[in-house]
C-alpha positions as CSV (number, residue, x, y, z in Angstrom):
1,X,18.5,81.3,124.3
2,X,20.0,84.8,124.0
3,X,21.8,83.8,126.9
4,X,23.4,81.3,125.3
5,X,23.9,83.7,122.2
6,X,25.3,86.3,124.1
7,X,27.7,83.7,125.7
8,X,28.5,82.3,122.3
9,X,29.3,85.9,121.0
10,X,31.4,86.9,123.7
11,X,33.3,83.1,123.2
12,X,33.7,84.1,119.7
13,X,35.5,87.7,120.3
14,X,37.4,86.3,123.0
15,X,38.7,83.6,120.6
16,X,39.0,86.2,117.8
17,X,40.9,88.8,119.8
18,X,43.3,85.7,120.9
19,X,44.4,84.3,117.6
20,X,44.9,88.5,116.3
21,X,47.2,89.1,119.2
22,X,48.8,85.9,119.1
23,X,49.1,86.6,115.3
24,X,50.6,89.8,116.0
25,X,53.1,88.5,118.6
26,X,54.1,86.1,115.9
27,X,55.1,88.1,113.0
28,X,56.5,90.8,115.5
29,X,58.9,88.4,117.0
30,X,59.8,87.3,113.0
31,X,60.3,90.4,112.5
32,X,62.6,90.9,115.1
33,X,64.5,87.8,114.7
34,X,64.8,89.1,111.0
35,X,65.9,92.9,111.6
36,X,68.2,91.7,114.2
37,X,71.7,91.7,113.4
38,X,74.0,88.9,113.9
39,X,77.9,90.0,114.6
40,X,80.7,87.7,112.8
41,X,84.1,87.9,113.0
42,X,86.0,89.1,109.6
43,X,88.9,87.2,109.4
44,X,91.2,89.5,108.2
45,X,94.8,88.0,106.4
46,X,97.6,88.1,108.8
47,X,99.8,85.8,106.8
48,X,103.2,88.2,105.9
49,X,103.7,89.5,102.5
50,X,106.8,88.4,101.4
51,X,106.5,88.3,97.7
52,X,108.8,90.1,95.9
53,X,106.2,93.3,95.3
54,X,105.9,92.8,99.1
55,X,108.9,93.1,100.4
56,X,109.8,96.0,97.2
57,X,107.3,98.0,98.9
58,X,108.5,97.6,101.9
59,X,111.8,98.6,101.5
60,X,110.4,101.3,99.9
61,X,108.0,102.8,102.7
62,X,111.2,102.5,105.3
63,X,113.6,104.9,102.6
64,X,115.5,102.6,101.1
65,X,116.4,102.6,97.5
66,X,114.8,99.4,95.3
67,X,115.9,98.4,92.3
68,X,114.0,96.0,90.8
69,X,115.4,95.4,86.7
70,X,118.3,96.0,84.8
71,X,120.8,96.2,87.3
72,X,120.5,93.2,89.6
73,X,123.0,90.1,90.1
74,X,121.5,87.1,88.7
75,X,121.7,84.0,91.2
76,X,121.6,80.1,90.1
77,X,118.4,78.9,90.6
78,X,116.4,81.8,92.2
79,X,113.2,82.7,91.3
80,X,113.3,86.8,91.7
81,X,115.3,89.4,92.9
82,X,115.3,92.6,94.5
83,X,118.3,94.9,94.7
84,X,119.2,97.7,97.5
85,X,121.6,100.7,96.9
86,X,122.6,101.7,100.7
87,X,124.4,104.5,102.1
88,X,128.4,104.5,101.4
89,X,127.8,102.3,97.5
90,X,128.3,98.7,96.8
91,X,129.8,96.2,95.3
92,X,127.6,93.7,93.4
93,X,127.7,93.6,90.0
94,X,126.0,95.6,87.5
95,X,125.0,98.7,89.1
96,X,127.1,98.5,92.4
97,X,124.3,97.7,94.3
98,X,124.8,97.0,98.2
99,X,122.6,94.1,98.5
100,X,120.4,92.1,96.7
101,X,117.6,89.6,98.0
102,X,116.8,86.6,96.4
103,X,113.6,84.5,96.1
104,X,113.5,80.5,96.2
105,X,111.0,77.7,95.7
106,X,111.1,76.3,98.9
107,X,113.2,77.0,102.2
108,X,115.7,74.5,101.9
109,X,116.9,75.9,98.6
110,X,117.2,79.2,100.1
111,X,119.1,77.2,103.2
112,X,121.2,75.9,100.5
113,X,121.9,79.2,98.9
114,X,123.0,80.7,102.1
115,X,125.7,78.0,103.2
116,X,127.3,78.5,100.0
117,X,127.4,82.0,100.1
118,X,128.5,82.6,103.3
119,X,132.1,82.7,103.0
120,X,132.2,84.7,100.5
121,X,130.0,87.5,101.5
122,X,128.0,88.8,104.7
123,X,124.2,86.8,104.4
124,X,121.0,85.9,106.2
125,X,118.3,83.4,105.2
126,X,114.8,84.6,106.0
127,X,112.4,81.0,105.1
128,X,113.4,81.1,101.2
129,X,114.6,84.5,101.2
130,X,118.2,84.8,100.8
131,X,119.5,88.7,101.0
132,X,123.4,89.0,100.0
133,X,125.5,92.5,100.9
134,X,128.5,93.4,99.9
135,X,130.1,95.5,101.3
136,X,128.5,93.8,104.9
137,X,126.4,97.1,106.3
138,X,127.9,99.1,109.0
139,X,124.7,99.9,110.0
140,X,122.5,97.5,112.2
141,X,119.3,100.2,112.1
142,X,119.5,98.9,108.0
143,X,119.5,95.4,108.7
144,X,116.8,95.4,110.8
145,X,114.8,97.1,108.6
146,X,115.4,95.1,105.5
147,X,115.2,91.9,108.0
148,X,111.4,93.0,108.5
149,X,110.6,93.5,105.1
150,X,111.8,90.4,104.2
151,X,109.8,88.8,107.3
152,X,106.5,90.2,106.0
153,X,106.0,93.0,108.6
């Protein structure tokens, strides 16, 4: 008989010393699994900004002078404007600005914009931006510049 108790004892702390480790294993790997850090991506926005605040500041972190009221040519049917003052003056009407850019609905507005206004003056469409210079810029440094802005980058 205390053979058998002995037995049953030892049975009992064997048992009893199984489940508290296997407990412990448990709730350590939960708690791994829950202090464990998963990585995501952040999507960060790489669409171009080329909204007229956009593009203003833009123009304005590369040196060029923005004028943005008052003095800018009014276009049929656009939807905002920005105006530029380059080196060597302009021509456009108030404020003898240099250039002006011009913001449409949709592209083939600003498409349409630009045929009709390239005879008459020196233009580029950008999607539906339309920018308009008069006098046409000697310099090609400028252009690009204002071509980036207007592009978003």
């Amino acid at each position: 008989m205390l053979r058998g108790r002995k037995a049953s004892t030892t049975w009992i702390v064997i048992v009893a010393a199984s489940l508290t480790l296997s407990g412990c294993g448990g709730a350590a790997k939960k708690q791994q699994a829950a202090t464990q850090t998963t990585q995501t991506t952040q999507t960060t926005s790489t669409a171009p900004d080329t909204s007229p605040t956009g593009v203003q500041k833009c123009l304005t972190a590369v040196g060029l002078k923005v004028v943005t009221s008052g003095d800018l040519p009014v276009i049929r049917g656009s939807k905002a404007a920005v105006g530029l003052r380059l080196p060597g003056g302009g021509n456009f009407m108030p404020g003898h600005l240099s250039a002006a850019i011009f913001w449409y609905r949709t592209t083939a507005k600003a498409l349409s914009m630009w045929k009709s206004s390239v005879h008459s003056f020196f233009a580029m469409q950008v999607d539906n931006l339309v920018i308009v210079y008069n006098p046409s810029p000697s310099s090609t440094a400028v252009m690009n510049k204002i071509e980036a802005c207007m592009q978003g980058r």
